[in-house]
C-alpha positions in Angstrom: 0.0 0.0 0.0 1.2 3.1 -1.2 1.7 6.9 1.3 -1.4 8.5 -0.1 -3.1 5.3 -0.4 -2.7 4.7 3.5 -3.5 8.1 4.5 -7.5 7.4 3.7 -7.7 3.5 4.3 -9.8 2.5 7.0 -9.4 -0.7 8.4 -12.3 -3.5 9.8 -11.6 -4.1 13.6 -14.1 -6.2 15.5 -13.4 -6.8 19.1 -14.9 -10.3 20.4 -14.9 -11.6 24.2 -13.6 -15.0 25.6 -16.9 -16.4 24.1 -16.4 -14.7 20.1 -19.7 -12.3 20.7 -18.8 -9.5 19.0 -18.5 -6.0 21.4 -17.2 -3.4 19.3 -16.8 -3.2 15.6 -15.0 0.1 14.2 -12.3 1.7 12.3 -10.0 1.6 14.7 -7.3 -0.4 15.3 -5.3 1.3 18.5 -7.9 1.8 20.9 -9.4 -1.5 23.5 -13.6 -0.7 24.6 -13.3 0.2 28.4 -14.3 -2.8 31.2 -12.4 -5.6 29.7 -9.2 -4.9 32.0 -7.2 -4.4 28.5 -5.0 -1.8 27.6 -4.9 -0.5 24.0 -1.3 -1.9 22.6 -1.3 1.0 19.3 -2.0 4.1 18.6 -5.8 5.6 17.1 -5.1 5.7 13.7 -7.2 8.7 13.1 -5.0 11.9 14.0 -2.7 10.4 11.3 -5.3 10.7 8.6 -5.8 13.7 6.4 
C-alpha cells in the first residue's frame, strides 16, 4: 500500500470476548472498549489521517 493510499484507508476491527460475541466493531485499530481490563497496545489511527 502506497503513502497517499494509507493516508485514507480505514481498516475493519471487531473486538470479540472469551466467548467470540462480538463488542465493538470500528475503524480503529489502537484503541481497546473500556471494562475488559485491556489496555490499547497502538496508537488511534485517526490523528494520522488527512
Amino acid at each position: 500500500m502506497n503513502s497517499e493510499d494509507a493516508r485514507h484507508y480505514l481498516p475493519h476491527v471487531v473486538f470479540v470476548d472469551h466467548n467470540n460475541k462480538i463488542i465493538e466493531q470500528s475503524n480503529e485499530p489502537g484503541l481497546v472498549p473500556d471494562g475488559y481490563g485491556l489496555e490499547a497496545s497502538g496508537l488511534p489511527i485517526a490523528p494520522f489521517q488527512e
